[in-house]
C-alpha positions as CSV (number, residue, x, y, z in Angstrom):
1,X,-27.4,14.6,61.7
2,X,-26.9,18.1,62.4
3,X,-22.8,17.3,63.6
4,X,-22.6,16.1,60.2
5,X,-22.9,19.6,58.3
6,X,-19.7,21.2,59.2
7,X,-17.4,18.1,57.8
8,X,-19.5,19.0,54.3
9,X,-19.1,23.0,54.2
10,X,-15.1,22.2,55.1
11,X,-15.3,19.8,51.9
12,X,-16.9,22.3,49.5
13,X,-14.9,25.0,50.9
14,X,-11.5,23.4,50.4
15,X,-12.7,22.1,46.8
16,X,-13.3,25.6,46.3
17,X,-9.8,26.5,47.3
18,X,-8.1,24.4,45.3
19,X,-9.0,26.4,41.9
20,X,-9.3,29.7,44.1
21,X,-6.7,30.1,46.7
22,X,-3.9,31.9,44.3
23,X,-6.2,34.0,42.2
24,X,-10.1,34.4,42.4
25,X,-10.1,35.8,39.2
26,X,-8.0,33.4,37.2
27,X,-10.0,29.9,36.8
28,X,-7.9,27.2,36.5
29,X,-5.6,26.5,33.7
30,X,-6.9,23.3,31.2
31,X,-3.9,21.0,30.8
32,X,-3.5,19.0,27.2
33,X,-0.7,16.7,27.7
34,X,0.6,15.1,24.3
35,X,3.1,12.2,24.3
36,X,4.2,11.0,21.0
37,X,5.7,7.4,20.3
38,X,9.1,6.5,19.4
39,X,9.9,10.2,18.2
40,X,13.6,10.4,18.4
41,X,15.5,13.5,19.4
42,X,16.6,14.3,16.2
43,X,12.9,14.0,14.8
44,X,11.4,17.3,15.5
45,X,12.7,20.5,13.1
46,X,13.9,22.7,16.1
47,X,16.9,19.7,16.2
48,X,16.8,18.8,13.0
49,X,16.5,21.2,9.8
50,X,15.1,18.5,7.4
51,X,11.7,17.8,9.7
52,X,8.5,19.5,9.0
53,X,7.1,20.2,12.6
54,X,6.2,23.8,12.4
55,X,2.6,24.4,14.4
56,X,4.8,21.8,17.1
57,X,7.7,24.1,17.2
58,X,5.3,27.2,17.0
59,X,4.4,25.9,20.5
60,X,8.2,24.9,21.8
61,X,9.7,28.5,20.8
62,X,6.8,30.3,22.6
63,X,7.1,28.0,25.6
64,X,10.0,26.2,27.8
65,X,12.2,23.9,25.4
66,X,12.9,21.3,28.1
67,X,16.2,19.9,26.7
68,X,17.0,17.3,29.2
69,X,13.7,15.7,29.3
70,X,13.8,12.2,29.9
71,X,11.1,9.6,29.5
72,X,11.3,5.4,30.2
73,X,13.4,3.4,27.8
74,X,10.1,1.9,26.5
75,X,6.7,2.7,26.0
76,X,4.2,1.0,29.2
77,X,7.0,1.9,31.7
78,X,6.7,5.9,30.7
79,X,2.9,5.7,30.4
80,X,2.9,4.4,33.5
81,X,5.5,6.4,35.0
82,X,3.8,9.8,33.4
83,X,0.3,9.0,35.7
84,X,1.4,7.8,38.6
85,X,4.9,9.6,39.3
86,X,6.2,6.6,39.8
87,X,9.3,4.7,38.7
88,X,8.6,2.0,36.8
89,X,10.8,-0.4,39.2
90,X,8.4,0.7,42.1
91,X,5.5,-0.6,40.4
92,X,6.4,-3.7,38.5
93,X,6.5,-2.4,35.1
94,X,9.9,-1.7,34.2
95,X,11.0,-4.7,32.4
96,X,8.7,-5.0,29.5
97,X,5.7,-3.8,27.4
98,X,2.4,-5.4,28.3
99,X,2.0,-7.4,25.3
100,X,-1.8,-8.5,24.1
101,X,-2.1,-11.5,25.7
102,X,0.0,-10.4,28.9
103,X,-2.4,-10.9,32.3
104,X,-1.1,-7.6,33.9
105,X,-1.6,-3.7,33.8
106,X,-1.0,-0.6,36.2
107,X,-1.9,-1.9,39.5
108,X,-5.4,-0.2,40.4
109,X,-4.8,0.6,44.0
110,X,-2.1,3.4,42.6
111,X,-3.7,7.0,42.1
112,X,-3.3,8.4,38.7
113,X,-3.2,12.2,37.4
114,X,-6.4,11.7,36.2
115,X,-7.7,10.3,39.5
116,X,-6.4,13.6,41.1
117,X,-7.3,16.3,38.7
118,X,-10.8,14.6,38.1
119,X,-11.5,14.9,42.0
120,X,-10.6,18.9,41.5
121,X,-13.2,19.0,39.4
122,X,-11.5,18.5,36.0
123,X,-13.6,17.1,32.7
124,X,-10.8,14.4,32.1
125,X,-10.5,12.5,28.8
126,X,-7.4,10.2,27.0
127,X,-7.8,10.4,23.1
128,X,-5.4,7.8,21.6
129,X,-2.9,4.6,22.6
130,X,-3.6,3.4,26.5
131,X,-1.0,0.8,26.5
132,X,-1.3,-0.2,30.6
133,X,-3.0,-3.8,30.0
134,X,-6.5,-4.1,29.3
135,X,-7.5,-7.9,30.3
136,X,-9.5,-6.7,33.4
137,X,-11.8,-3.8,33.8
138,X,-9.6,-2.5,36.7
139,X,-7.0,-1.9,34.3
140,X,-9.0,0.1,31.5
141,X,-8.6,4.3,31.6
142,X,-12.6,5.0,32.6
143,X,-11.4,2.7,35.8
144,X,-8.1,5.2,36.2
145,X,-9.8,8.5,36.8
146,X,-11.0,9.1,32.6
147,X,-14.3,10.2,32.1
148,X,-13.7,9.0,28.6
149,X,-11.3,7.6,26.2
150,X,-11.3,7.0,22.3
151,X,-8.3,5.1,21.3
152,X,-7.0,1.7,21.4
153,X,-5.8,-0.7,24.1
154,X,-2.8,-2.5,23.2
155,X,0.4,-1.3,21.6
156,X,1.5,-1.5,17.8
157,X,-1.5,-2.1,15.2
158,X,-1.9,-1.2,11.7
159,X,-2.7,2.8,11.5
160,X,-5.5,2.6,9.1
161,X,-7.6,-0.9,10.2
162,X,-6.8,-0.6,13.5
163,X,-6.0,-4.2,14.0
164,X,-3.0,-6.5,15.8
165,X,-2.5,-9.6,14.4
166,X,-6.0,-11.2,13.8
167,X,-8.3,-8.8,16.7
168,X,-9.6,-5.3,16.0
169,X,-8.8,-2.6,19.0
170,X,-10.5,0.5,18.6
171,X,-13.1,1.7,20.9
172,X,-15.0,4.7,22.1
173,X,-15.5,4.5,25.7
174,X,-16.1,0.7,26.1
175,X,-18.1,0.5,23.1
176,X,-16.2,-1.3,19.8
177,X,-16.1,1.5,16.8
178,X,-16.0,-0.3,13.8
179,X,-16.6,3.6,11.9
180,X,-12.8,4.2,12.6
181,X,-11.4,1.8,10.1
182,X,-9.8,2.9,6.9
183,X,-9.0,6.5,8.5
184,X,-5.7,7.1,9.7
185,X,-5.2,7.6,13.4
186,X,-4.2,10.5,13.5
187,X,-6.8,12.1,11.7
188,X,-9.1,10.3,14.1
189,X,-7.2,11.4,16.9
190,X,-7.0,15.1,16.3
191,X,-11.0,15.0,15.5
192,X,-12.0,13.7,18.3
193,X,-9.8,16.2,20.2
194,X,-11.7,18.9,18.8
195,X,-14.8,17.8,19.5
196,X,-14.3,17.1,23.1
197,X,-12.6,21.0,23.0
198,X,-15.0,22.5,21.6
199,X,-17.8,20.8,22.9
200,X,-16.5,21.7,26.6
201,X,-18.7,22.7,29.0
202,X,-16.1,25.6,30.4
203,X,-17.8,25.7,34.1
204,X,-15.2,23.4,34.7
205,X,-11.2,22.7,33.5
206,X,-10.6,20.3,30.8
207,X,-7.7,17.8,31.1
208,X,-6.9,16.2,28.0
209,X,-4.3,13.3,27.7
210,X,-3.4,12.7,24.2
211,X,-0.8,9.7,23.9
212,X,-0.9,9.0,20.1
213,X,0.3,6.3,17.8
214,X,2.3,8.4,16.3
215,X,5.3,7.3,15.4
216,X,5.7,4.0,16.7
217,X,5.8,1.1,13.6
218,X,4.3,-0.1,11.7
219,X,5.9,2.8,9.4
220,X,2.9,4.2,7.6
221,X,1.8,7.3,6.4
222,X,-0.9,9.2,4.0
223,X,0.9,9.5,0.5
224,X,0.6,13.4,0.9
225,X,2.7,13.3,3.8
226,X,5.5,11.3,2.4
227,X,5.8,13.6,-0.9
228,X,6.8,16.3,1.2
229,X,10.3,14.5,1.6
230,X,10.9,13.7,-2.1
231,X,14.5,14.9,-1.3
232,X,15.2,11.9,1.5
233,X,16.5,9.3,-0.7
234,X,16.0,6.3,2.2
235,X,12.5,5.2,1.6
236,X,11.9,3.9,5.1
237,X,13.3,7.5,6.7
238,X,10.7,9.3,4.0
239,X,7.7,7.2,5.4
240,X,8.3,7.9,9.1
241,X,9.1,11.8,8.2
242,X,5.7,12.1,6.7
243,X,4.8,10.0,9.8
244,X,6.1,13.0,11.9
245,X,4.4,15.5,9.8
246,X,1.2,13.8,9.8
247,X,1.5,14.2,13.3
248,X,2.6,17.8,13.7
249,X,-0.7,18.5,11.3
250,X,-2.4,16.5,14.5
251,X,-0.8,18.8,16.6
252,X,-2.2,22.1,14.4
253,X,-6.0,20.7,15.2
254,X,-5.5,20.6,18.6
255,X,-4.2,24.3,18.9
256,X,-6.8,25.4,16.6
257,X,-9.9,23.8,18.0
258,X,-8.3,25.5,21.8
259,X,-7.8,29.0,20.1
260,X,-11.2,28.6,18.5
261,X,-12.8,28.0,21.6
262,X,-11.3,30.6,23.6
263,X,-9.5,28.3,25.7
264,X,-5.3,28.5,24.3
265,X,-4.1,31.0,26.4
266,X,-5.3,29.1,29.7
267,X,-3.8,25.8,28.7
268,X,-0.5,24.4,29.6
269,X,0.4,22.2,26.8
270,X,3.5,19.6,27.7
271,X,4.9,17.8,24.5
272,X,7.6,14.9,24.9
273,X,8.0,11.2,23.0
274,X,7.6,8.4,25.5
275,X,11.3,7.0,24.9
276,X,13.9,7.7,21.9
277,X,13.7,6.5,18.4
278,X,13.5,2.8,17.3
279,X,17.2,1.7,15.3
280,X,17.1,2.6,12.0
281,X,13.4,4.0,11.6
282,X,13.5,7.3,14.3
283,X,16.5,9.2,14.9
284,X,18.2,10.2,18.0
285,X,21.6,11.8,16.8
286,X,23.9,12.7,17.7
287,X,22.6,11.0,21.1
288,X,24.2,7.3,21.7
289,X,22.0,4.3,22.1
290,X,17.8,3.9,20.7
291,X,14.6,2.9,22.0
292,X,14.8,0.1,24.6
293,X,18.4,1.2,26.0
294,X,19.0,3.1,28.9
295,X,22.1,5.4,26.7
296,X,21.1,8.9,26.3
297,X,19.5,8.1,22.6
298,X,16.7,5.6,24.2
299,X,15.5,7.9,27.0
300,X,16.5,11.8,26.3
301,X,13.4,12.8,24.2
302,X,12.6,16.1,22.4
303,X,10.2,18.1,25.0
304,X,8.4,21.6,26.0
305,X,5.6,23.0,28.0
306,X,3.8,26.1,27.1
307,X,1.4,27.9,28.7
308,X,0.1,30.8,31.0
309,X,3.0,31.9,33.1
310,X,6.0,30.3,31.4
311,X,8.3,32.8,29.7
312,X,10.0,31.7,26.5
313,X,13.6,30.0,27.2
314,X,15.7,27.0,26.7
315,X,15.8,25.2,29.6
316,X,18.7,23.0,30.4
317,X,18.3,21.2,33.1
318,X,17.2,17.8,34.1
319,X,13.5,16.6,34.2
320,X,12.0,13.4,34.1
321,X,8.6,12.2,33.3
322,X,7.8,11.3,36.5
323,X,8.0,15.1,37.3
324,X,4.7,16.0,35.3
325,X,2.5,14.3,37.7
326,X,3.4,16.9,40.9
327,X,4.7,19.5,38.7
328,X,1.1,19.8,36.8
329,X,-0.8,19.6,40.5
330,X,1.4,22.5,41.9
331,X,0.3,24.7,38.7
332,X,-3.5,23.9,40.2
333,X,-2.0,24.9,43.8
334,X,-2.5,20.9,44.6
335,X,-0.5,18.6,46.4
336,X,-0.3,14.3,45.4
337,X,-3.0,12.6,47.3
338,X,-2.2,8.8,46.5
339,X,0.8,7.2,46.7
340,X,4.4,8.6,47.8
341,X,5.8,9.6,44.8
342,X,9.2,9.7,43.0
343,X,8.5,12.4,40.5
344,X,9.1,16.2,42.2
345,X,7.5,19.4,41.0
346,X,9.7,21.8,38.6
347,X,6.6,24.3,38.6
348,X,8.7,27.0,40.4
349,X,11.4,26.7,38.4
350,X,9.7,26.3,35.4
351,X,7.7,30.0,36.1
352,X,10.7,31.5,38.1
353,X,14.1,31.4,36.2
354,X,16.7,31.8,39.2
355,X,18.5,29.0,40.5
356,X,15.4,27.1,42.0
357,X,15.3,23.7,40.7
358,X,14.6,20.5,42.9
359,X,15.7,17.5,40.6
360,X,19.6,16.4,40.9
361,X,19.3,12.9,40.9
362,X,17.5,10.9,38.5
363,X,17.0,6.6,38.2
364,X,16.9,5.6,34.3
365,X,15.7,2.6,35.4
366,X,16.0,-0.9,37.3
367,X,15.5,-4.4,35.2
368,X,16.9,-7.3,36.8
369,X,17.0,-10.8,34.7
370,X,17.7,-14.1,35.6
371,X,21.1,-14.3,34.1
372,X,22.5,-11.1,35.8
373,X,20.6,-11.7,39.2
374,X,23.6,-9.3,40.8
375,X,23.9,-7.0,37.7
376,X,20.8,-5.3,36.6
377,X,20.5,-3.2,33.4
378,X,20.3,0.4,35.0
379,X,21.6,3.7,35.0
380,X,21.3,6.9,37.4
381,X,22.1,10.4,37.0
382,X,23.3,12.6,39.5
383,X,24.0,16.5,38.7
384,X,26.1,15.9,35.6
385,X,27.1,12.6,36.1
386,X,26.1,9.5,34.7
387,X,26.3,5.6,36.1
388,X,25.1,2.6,34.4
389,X,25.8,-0.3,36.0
390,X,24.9,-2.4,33.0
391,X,23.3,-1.6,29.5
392,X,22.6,-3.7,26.6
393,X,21.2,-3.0,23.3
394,X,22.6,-1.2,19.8
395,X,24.9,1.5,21.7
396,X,25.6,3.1,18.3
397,X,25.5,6.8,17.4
398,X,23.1,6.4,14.1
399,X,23.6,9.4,11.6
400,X,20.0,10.2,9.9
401,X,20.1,8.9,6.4
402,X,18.9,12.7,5.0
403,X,22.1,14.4,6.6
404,X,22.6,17.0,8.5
405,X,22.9,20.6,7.9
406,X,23.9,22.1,11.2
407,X,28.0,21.2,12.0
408,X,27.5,20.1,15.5
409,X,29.7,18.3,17.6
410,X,29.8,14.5,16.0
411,X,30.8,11.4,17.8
412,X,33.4,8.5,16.1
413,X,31.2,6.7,14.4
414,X,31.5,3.1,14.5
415,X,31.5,0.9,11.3
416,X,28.9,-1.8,12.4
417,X,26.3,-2.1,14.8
418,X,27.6,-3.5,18.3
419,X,24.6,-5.2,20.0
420,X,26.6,-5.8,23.4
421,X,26.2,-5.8,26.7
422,X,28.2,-2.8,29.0
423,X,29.0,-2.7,32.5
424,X,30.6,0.2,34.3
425,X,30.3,3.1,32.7
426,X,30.7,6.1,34.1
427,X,30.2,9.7,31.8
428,X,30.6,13.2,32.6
429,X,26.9,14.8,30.6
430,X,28.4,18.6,30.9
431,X,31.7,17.6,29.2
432,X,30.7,14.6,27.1
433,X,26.9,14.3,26.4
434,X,27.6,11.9,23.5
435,X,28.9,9.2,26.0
436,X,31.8,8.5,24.2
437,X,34.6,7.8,27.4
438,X,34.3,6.1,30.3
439,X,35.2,7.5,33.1
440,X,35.0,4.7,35.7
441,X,38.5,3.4,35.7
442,X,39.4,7.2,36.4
443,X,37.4,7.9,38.9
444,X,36.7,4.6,40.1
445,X,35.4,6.3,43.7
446,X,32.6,7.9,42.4
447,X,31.8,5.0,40.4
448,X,31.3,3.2,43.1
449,X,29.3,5.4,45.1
450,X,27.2,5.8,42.5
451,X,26.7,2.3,41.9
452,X,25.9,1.5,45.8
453,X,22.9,4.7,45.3
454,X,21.6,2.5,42.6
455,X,21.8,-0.4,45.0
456,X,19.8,1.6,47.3
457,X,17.2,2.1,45.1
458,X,17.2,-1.4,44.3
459,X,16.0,-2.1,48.0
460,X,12.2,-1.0,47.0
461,X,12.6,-3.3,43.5
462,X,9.1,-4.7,42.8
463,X,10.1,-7.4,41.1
464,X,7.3,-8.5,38.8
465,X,7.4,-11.5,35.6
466,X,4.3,-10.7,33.1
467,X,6.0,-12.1,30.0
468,X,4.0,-14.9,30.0
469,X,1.0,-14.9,27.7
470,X,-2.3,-16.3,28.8
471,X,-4.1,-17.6,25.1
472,X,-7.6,-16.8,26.7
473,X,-7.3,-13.3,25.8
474,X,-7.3,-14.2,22.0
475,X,-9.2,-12.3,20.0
476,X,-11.3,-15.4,18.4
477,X,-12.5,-15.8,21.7
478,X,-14.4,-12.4,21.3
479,X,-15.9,-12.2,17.9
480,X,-12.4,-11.0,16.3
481,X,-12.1,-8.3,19.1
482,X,-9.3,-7.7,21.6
483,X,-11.3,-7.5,24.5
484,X,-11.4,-7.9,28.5
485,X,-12.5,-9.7,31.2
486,X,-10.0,-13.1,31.0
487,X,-7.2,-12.5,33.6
């Protein structure tokens, strides 16, 4: 028994080192990640004059403006991809959404942010949309490294009754909370946040996950919200703005309830939407393309991080979602325990501004299909250049319906929406970040290299159908409830 003891004194010792190695006198920073939904790049005031995000862009001026963030084209493949580091393609979520009666999730042998910063002795809890399947335990967040989680389970439901199609999906922890309906989400959101914040036990770092409803459909809003665009004559657009404001307001709470409690100025904050806006509801001008395309307008989101140790800047170069998962370990001197990971950390670069940067090459994503088996829809950037071996979806340039004040650069607008499929498109980001020519017939060579890297990547494809629906997760099989336990 004795031999035993010096295996446990080397565990507590390099626990200890994880929070202690850098800086004995600095604890450990808390980390409050908050992803919106379908907030397009032209949704947030600091790109778009008309918006009403002011305690958001409080934060993004006094932190890093990351202005070539890029998320997932969708919303399960980024959620996935923000706690695993993962691309999508790896893990067999990179076609679709799990959809409520879809029999699949994140696979449970993969480590998870939470996982890791839990076992450095983080309090770790996830207020708002999980969105990562939900019809076996394995799959729920307290089963993926959350102590807790207060939110819902599947993907669009009504803000205020919290329900999708005929179940109710809202819970706190496992339990069903039936006090939640009639208050709008992101009231319900923002409170809980501050209780957990201020109800935080600070022996220990706090990470809090905050991946909210906001602004995904249905397009609904408190009345006072959507007064404060009486000048937007599009009544749609004047919803989802209040929508957007709503949110921000969300936002204030948070940022409040951390000053209040003495914890703001050791807490990194990262902001970014999960893909671009939806057609005709968010806005991603004067970006090409929406939600659910791999064009700049579906996966280039509005971004920042702020926190202790990050100077104030604009910063232009590439990072991608799955880059939060190493990046936020290597601010807590940690390395990626699990799983090899695709993501890379930008933490030196972020905290140094010279040249030091380790992303150049970046995968959109991979979605094969049956009826391209040779041509899948995806897209990879390298340095400034841009490959997409096939896209499909509205690749319009969609001017917001309030105008715009600021005379940037605009792209030809086309007069009617073209829902077609591409292939071959090559684009020069430094020179033309609209997407407008193609450049593969001129520089068919690099093209072509580019396409066989893509083909490379296509080697470790996970190739995974969960479209089906399996009709024993219906809610009337549960008292009304969408509920777990039937895959």
């Amino acid at each position: 028994p004795d031999t035993e003891m010096p295996g446990l004194y080397i565990s507590l010792i390099s626990l200890f080192f994880v929070f202690s190695s850098s800086n004995s006198a600095t604890p450990p920073p808390n980390i409050v990640i908050i992803l919106a939904d379908d907030l397009g790049f032209n949704d947030v005031s600091w790109h778009n004059p008309i918006v009403k995000t002011p305690h958001l862009e409080e934060l993004a001026r006094n932190g890093i403006l990351l202005e070539q963030h890029y998320s997932q084209p969708l919303c399960t493949p980024t959620r996935a991809a923000l706690l695993t580091g993962r691309y999508p393609f790896h893990i067999g979520l990179q076609k679709h959404v799990v959809k409520p009666l879809n029999p699949w999730g994140l696979l449970p042998n993969l480590t998870t942010m939470a996982d890791e910063l839990k076992s450095a002795g983080y309090s770790t809890h996830a207020v708002g949309k999980w969105h990562l399947g939900f019809c076996k335990e394995d799959y729920l967040p307290m089963n993926r490294g959350f102590d807790h989680h207060y939110g819902f389970w599947l993907g669009a439901e009504d803000y205020y009754n919290h329900t999708r199609e005929e179940g109710y999906d809202f819970r706190n922890d496992m339990e069903v909370d039936e006090s939640a309906k009639g208050v709008y989400s992101s009231v319900l959101f923002s409170h809980q946040s501050d209780q957990i914040i201020s109800h935080h036990d600070q022996s220990s770092p706090l990470f809090l996950y905050i991946p909210l409803q906001s602004v995904h459909g249905p397009i609904e809003a408190p009345q006072e919200y959507v007064d404060m665009y009486q000048d937007v004559q599009d009544e749609d657009r004047r919803v989802f703005l209040g929508m957007v404001t709503a949110m921000d307001d969300a936002v204030g709470v948070v940022v409040n309830s951390l000053k209040a409690a003495g914890m703001f100025e050791n807490t990194i904050i990262a902001f970014f939407s999960d893909n671009g806006g939806a057609k005709d509801h968010g806005n991603n001008w004067p970006l090409r393309g929406h939600k659910s395309s791999v064009w700049e307008g579906g996966t280039r989101t509005p971004a920042f991080v702020h926190g202790p140790g990050l100077e104030p800047r604009v910063e232009e170069r590439m990072f991608h979602v799955t880059d939060w998962y190493p990046t936020l370990l290597d601010a807590i001197h940690k390395q990626p325990s699990g799983q090899t990971i695709d993501g890379v950390s930008e933490w030196k670069g972020l905290t140094n501004t010279s040249d030091e940067w380790a992303r150049n090459e970046m995968v959109y994503n991979i979605a094969t299909d049956e009826e391209h088996p040779y041509s899948p829809v995806s897209a990879i950037r390298i340095g400034d250049w841009k490959y997409l071996w096939r896209v499909t979806g509205d690749d319009t340039w969609q001017k917001p319906p309030e105008g715009r004040n600021a005379e940037d650069k605009q792209p030809n607008l086309s007069t009617e929406s073209k829902i077609i499929a591409h292939t071959n498109q090559l684009f020069n980001l430094a020179e033309d970040p609209l997407e407008e020519i193609n450049l593969a017939y001129i520089e068919p060579e690099r093209a072509e290299e580019m396409k066989d890297r893509l083909k490379e990547h296509l080697d470790s494809y996970m190739d995974v159908d969960y479209s089906h629906n399996d009709n024993a997760g219906k809610p009337g099989h549960f008292g009304g409830v969408w509920s777990t336990g039937w895959c």
